[in-house]
C-alpha positions in Angstrom: 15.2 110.8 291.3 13.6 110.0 288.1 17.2 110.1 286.1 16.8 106.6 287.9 14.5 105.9 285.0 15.6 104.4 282.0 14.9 105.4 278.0 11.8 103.6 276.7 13.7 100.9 273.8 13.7 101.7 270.6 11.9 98.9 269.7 8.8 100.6 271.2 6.1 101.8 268.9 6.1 100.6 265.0 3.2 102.0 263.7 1.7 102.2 259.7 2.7 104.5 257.6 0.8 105.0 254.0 0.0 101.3 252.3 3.2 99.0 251.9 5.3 101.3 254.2 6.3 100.8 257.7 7.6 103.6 259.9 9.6 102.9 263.5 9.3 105.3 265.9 11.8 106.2 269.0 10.0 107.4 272.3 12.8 108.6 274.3 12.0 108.8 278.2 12.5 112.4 278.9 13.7 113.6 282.2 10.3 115.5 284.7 11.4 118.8 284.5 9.8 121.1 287.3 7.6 123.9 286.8 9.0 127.2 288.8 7.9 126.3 292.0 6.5 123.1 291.9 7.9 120.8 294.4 7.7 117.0 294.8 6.4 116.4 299.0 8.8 115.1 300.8 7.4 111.7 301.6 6.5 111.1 298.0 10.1 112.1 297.2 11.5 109.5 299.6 9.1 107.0 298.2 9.4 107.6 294.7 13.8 106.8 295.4 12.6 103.3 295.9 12.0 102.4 292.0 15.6 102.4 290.7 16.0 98.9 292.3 13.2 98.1 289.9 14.2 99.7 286.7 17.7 98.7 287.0 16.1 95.0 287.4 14.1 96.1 284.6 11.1 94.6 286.8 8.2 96.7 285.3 5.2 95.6 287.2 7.5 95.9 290.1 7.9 99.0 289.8 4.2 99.6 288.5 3.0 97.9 291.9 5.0 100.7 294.2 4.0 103.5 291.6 0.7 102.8 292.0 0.5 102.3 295.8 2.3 106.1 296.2 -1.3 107.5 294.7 -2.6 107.8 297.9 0.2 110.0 299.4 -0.9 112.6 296.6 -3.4 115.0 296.5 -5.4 114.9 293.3 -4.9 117.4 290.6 -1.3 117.6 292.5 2.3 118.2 291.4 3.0 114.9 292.9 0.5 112.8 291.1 1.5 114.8 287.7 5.4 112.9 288.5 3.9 109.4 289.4 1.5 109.3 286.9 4.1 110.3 284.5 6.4 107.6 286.0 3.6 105.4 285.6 3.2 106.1 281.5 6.7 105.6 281.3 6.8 102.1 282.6 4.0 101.2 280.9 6.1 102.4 277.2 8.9 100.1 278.9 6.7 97.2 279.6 5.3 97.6 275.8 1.5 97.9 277.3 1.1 100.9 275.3 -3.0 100.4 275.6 -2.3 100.9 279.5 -0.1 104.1 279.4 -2.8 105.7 277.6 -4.6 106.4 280.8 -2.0 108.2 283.1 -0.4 109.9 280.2 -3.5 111.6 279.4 -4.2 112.3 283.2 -0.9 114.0 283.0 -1.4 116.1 280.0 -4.7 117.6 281.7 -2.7 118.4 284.5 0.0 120.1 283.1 -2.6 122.0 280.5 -4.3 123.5 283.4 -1.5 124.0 285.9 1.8 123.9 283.7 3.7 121.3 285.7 6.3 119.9 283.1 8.0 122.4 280.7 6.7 122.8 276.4 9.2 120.2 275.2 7.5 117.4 277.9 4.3 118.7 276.7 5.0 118.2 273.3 7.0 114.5 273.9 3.6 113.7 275.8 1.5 114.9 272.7 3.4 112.6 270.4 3.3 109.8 272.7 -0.3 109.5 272.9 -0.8 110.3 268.8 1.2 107.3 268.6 -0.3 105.0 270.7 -3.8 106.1 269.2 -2.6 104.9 265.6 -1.1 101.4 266.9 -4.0 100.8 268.9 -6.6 101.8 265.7 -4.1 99.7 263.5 -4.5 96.8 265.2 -8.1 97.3 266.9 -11.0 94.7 265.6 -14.1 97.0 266.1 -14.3 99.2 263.5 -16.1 101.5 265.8 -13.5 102.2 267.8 -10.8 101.8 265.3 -12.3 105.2 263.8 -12.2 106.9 267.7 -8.6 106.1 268.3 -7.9 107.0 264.7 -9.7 110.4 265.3 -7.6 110.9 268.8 -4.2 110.0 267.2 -5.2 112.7 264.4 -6.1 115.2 267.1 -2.9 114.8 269.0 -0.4 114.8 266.0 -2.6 117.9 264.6 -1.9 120.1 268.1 1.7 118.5 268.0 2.0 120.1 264.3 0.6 123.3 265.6 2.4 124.0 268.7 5.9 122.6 267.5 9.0 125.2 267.2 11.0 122.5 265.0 12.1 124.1 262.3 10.5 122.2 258.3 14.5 120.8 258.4 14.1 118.6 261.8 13.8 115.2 261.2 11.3 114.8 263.8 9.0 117.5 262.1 9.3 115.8 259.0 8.1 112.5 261.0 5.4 113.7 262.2 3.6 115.4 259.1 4.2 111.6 257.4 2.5 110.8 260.4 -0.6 113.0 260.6 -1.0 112.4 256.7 -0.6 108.3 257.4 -3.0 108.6 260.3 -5.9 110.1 258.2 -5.4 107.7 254.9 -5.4 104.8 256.8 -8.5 105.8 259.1 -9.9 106.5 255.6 -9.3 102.9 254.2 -10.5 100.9 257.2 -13.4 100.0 255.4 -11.9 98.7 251.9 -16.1 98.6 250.8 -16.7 102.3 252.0 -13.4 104.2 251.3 -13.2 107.8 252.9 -12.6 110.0 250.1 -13.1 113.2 252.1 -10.5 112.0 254.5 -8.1 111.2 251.4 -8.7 114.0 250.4 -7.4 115.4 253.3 -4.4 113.1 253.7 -3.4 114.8 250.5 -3.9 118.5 251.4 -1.4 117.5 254.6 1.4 115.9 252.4 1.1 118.8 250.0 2.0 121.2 253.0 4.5 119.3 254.0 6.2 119.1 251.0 6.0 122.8 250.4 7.2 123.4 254.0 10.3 120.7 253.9 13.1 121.7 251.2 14.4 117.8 251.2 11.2 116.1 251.9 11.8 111.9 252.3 10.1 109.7 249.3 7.7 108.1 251.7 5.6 111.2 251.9 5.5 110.9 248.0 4.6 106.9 248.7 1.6 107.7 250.8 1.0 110.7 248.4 1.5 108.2 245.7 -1.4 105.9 247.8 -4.1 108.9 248.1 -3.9 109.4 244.7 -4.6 105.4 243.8 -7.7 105.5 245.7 -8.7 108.6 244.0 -8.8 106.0 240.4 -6.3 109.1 239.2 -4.4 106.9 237.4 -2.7 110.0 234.9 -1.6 112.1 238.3 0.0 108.5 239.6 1.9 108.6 236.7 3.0 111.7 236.9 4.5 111.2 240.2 6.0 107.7 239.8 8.0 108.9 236.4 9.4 111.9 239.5 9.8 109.5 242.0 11.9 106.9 238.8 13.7 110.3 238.3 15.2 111.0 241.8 15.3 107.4 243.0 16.3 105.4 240.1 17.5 102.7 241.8 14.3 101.7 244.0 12.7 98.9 241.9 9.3 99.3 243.5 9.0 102.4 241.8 10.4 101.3 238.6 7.4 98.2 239.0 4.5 100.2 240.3 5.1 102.6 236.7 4.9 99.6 234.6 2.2 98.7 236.2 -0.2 101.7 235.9 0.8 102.0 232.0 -0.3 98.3 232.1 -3.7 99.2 233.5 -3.9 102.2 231.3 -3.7 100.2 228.4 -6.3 98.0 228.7 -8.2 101.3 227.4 -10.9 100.1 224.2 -9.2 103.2 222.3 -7.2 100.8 220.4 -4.6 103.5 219.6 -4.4 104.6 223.3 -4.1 100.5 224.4 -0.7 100.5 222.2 0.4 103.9 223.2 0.0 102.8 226.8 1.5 99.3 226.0 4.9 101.1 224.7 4.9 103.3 227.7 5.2 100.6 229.4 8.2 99.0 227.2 10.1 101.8 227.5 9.5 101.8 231.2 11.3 98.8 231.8 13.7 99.2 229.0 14.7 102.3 231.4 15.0 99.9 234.3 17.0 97.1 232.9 19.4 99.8 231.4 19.7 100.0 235.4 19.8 96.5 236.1 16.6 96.8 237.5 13.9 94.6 236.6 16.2 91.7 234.5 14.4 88.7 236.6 13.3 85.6 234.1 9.8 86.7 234.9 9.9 90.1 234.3 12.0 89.2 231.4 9.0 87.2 230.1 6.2 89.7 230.8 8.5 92.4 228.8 7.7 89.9 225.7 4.0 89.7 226.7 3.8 93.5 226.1 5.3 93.6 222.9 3.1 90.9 221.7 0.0 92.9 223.0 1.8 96.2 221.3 1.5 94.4 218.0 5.2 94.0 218.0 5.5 90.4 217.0 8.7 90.7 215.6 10.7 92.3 218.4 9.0 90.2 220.9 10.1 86.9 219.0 13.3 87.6 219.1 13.4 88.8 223.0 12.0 85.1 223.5 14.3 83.3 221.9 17.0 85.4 223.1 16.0 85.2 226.3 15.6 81.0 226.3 18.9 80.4 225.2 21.0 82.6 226.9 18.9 81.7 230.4 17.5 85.1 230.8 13.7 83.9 230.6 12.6 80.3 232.3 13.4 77.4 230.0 10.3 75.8 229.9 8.2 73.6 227.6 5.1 76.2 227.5 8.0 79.2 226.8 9.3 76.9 223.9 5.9 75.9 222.3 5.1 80.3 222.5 8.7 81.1 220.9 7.3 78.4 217.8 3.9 80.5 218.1 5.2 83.6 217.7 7.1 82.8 214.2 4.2 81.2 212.9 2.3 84.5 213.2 5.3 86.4 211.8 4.8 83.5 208.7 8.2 81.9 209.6 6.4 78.6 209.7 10.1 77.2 209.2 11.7 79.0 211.8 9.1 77.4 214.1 9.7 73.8 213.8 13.3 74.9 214.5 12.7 76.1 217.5 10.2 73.1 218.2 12.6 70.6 217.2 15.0 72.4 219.4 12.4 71.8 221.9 12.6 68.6 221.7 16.2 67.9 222.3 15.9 70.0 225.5 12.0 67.8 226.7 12.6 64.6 225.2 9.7 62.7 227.0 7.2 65.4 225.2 5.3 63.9 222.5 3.0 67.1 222.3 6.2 68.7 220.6 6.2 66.6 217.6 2.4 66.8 217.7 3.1 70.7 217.1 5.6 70.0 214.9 3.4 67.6 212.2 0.5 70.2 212.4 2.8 73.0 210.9 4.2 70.4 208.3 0.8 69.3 207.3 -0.5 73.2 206.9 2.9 72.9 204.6 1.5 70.6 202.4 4.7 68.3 203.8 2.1 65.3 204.5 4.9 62.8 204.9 7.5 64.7 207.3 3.8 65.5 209.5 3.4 61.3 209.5 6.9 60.8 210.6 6.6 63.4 213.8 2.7 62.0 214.7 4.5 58.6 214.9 7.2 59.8 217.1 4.3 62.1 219.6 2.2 58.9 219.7 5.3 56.8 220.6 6.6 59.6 223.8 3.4 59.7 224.7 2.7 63.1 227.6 -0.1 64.5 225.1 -2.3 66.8 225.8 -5.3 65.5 224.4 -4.2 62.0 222.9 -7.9 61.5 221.1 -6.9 64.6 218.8 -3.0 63.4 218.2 -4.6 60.0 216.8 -7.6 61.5 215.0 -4.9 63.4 213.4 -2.9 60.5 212.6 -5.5 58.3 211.3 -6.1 61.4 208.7 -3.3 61.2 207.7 -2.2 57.9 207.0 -5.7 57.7 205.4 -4.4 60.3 202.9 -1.4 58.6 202.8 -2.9 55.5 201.8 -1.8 53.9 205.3 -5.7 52.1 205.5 -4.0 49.2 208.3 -2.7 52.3 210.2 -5.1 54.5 210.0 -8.0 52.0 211.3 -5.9 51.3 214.5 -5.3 55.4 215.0 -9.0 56.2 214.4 -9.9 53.0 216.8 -7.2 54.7 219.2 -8.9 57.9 219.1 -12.5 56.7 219.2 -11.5 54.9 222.7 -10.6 58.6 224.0 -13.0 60.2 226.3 -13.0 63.4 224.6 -13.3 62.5 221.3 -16.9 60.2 222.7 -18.7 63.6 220.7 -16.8 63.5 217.4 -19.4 63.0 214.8 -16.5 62.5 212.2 -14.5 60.0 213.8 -17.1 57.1 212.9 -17.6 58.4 209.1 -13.9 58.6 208.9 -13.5 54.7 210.1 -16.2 54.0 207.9 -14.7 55.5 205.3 -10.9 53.5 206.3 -12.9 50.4 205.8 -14.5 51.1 202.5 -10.9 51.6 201.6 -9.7 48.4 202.7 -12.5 46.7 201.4 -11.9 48.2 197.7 -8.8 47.6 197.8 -8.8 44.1 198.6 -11.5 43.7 196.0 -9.4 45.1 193.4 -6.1 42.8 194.3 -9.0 39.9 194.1 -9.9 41.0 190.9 -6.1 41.3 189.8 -5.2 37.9 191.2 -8.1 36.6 189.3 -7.5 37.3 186.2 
């Protein structure tokens, strides 16, 4: 009769499984296997042939309906209510109303624990089941009171599923299982991110352990969640330690590769100067070691490879990464990118250099006046006073400044120095009609001043003229 019944899908439970990983689990509908001697009553029998129209419809509460209305037929504590109630758990896997299969699979499990109605292997199936169902229901429970009972129950059933289990530490299943026990307790721990359980870490970890010295090819997730326990621990030194294994024997998973940069990045934000850079090249030569795999070569991560040399003191290399990078497309051509490349050789004193790459800038954002802004203040620190006129003509002609009450400040200093006095009064009027420059105490003494030298020069050509 119950061969009528079909597997519970695939799709059925798809529970949590460390922090970023998710694991999908098959319950397979196993066949009720009698117990020497146990034998379903006749009428039940009979009755119980009725719910292959059903399944083959796949009508669930159909079938649920007629399963349920067979109860009375059996005697409690009974062989026969040990088969429909196990019917009954079944359907409810098939239906997907896992919360509702809890109760007549765990009616069923008492049952066959006192009077050994289904054989070890249904035992076991039943054990998983229900540890299973526990964790989804705790993952996705609201209360955090009885999130922490289901987790507890989930944790109890894998544990006895662990215990009892003949599967050798090769069986996949095994293997599943220990990933789940160890999952089950870290998350239960972490339900609270304000009040992590580091006992129950603590005990996460002591499972994985075991079940990496009991499997001889042990999956990476177990190191994941492993990896996970350890995190919440603030053991930033063991995390390494296992990430630059897990880089070793996965080389090509990028996560891994990213999560090692990562920690060397936290690391070296250590006040120990010394250890901030040694930390800082750690993480170079992390992702040197990736993009020698063609790992980690985005634009972005391209960029934030430059970032660590310039916090490694290494203004050189990263300078030439950057402008590498912008020209041949490997890091984002943008204006910011640009206006950092001209930074960078300024600090390396290739003051030059940088209004090459500015001006090369500028051919590529040709709207930007803030370029030639950048551009004059270099010249100027050059002593080039003229060339920094030209290029603060040609920013206050593009226009898209920053702050245009500093580009005409700047410009009205300028041409003051350069004897400009008409120019210069319409820059600093310019400048002084700026909101932010309403708090420049300079700006008036320097107008004052561009008037004094109009006036004095207009006296003198008087005085010329006059003579």
């Amino acid at each position: 009769m119950t061969d009528s019944l079909p597997p519970v899908s695939s799709r059925g439970l798809r529970l949590l499984a460390g922090v970023t990983l998710v694991c999908a689990l098959l319950l397979p509908c196993a066949r009720v296997v009698a117990a020497e001697n146990n034998q379903l009553n006749e009428k039940v029998s009979e009755e119980l042939q009725k719910v292959k129209p059903y399944t083959d419809a796949k009508n669930w509460n159909g079938a649920l309906v007629l399963i349920d209305s067979l109860k009375p037929l059996a005697t409690p504590n009974s062989y026969d209510m040990a088969v429909i109630c196990d019917i009954e758990y079944k359907l409810y896997l098939q239906k997907g109303d896992y919360n509702r299969a809890i109760a007549p699979l765990e009616f069923v499990l008492r049952l066959t624990d006192t009077y050994g109605y289904f054989d070890q292997n249904q035992v076991q199936e039943m054990i998983l089941y229900l540890s299973q169902i526990y964790y989804q229901e705790a993952s996705s429970s609201k209360s955090p009171a009885l999130q922490q009972q289901y987790f507890s129950k989930a944790a109890a059933y894998i544990q006895r599923w662990l215990k009892d289990t003949d599967k050798s530490p090769m069986d996949q299943s095994r293997q599943e299982s220990i990933m789940i026990y160890a999952s089950i307790l870290y998350n239960q721990a972490v339900a609270n991110p304000e009040k992590i359980n580091l006992q129950l870490i603590k005990q996460s970890e002591e499972v994985i352990h075991e079940g990496l010295l009991a499997i001889v090819h042990p999956k990476d997730t177990l190191y994941v969640l492993q990896l996970a326990a350890i995190q919440q621990e603030g053991d930033y030194v063991r995390a390494v330690e296992l990430l630059e294994f897990l880089v070793k024997n996965y080389p090509s998973k990028k996560d891994y590769w990213q999560q090692l940069s990562g920690i060397y990045l936290n690391l070296a934000l250590d006040k120990d100067e010394q250890k901030a850079r040694e930390y800082n090249i750690r993480a170079i030569l992390t992702i040197e070691r990736a993009q020698a795999r063609g790992i980690m070569k985005t634009p972005k991560e391209n960029f934030n490879l430059v970032g660590i040399y310039f916090n490694a003191g290494q203004f050189g290399k990263a300078t030439e990464l950057l402008h590498s990078g912008l020209r041949d497309g490997s890091i984002e051509s943008v204006q910011k990118n640009w206006e950092l490349l001209a930074y960078s050789y300024q600090q390396v004193n290739q003051s030059f250099r940088a209004i090459e790459v500015l001006k090369e800038a500028a051919q590529q954002f040709p709207r930007s006046g803030q370029l030639d802004y950048q551009i004059a203040q270099i010249y100027y620190s050059l002593d080039k006073s003229t060339e920094a006129y030209q290029h603060l003509q040609s920013a206050v002609a593009k226009g898209n400044l920053d702050k245009p009450g500093a580009v005409y400040s700047f410009l009205a200093y300028v041409c003051f120095e350069l004897r400009k006095f008409e120019e210069a009064l319409v820059s600093v009027n310019r400048s002084l009609l700026s909101p932010e420059s309403k708090n420049d105490t300079q700006l008036p003494r320097l107008r004052q001043a561009i008037e004094d030298a109009i006036k004095e020069r207009e006296a003198t050509a008087a005085s010329i003229k006059a003579k």
